[in-house]
N, C-alpha and C positions, 0 to 999 in steps of 0.2 A: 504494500500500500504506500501510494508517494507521501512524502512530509506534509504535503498543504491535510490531506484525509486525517495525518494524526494527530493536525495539529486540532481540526475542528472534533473529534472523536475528545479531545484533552479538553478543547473550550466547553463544549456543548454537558459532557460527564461535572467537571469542575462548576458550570454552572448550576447544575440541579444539586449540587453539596452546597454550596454557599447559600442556596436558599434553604437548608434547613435551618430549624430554628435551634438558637442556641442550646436550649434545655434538651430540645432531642437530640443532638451531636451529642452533649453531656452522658446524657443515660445509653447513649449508644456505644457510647468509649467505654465506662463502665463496663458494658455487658462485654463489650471485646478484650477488655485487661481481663474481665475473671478466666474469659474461654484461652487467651493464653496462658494462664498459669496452670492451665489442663493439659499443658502440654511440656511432654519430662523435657522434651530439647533446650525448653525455655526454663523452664525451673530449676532446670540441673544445670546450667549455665554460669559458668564463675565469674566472667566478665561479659555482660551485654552493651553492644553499642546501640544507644535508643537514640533516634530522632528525638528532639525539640517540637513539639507542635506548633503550627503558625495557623493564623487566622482559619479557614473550616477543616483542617484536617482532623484525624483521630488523635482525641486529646493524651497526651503521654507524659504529664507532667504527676500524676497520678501515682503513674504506673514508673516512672523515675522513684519516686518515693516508697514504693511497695519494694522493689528490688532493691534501696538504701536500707529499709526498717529488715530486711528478712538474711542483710549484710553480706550484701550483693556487691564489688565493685561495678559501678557505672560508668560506662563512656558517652561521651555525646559528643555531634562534630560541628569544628568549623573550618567553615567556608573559605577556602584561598581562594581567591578570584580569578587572581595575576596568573595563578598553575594551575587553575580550571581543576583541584582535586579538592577533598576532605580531609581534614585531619581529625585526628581523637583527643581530646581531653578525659580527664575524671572529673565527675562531679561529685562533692558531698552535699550540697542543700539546695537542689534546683530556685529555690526566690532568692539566694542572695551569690550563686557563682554563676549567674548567667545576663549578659546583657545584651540591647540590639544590636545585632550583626548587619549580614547580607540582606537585603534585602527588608530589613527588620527582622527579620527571626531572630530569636533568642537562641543566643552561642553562649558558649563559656570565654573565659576571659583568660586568656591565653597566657599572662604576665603573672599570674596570681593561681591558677591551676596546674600540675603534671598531665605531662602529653604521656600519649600509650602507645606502644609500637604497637601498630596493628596486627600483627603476628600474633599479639598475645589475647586479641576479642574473637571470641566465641561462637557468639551469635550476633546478626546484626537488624533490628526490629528498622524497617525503610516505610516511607510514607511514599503516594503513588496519587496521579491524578485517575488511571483506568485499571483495571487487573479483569484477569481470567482466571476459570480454575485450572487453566494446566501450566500455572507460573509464570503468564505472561503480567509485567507491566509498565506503562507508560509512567516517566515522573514528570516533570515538567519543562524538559528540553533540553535540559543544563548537559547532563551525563554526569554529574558528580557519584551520583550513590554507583550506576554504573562503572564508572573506572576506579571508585575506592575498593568495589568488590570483586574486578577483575586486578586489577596491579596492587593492590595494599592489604587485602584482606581476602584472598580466595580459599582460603579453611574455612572461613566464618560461615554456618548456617542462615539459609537465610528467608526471613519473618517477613509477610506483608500484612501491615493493618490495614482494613478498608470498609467505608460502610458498603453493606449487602446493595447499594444501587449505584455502587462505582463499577460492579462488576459487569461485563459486557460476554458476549461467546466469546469471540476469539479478539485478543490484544494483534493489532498489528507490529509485529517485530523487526527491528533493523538487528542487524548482523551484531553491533555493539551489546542492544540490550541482554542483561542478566534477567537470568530466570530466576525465580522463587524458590525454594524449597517446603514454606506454609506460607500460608492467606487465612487470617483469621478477618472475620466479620464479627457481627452482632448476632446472627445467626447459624454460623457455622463454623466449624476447623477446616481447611481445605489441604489433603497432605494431600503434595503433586508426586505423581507419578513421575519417574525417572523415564 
């Protein structure tokens, strides 16, 4: 499928998320943090790298805090712009080691936090404008989560959160994009088949 089809497949999906309403994103994220801790990949995880939530995504600021309280090292990344990649921090108290980044999203603060070699994260929980259930998914153009998890993190497991109406049949894939290994929703676990 050419780029102009993914890009409106990413506008059109993205637009029906941002019109939900706040509270229902809320209880939706909720219901998708419990359905992940149903799963051993994620709970047996020593170091997780979690996305930051920005404005409609699946909220994970929650679910940062559940993996600190249950003493969990946490990663979260930020954004180089100038190398088009990710890098990892720690986090110990997502309200007070995180500030606006890229684009506004909340990064960790890179002068005041330890970075992680990526080698050493586990699993990596990625945020997505579109997904499938056979591990396909679109992010939002960048390739960031893509090339941190082919060149910097290719051991890491890897987590999609999404609400159940991000999902489409089949994700249009470019040769770059990485595949999933789960797709958690509000409604469901998705383990992709190999």
């Amino acid at each position: 499928m050419p780029e102009p089809d993914r890009q409106q497949l990413r506008k059109t999906i993205l637009a029906a998320r941002n019109a939900l309403a706040k509270a229902e994103r809320a209880a939706k994220s909720r219901a998708i943090a419990q359905r992940l801790w149903q799963l051993d990949a994620f709970a047996n995880a020593r170091l997780p790298f979690i996305y930051v939530h920005f404005r409609s995504e699946v909220e994970t600021v929650g679910l940062i805090r559940q993996c600190l309280e249950r003493g969990k090292e946490v990663a979260v990344p930020l954004t180089l712009t100038a190398e088009k990649r990710l890098d990892a921090y720690l986090v110990k108290d997502p309200c007070h080691d995180l500030r606006a980044g890229y684009c506004g999203i909340p990064e960790p603060d890179p002068e005041r936090l330890p970075r992680v070699p990526p080698d050493r994260i586990d699993v990596v929980v990625l945020p997505g404008s579109v997904f499938d259930a056979r591990g396909g998914r679109l992010g939002y153009g960048g390739g960031y989560y893509d090339r941190f998890l082919d060149q910097e993190a290719p051991q890491a497991l890897r987590i999609g959160l999404a609400y159940e109406m991000q999902l489409v049949a089949a994700v249009p894939l470019a040769p770059h994009d990485q595949r999933l290994d789960y797709l958690v929703t509000e409604e469901r676990l998705i383990t992709v088949s190999p």
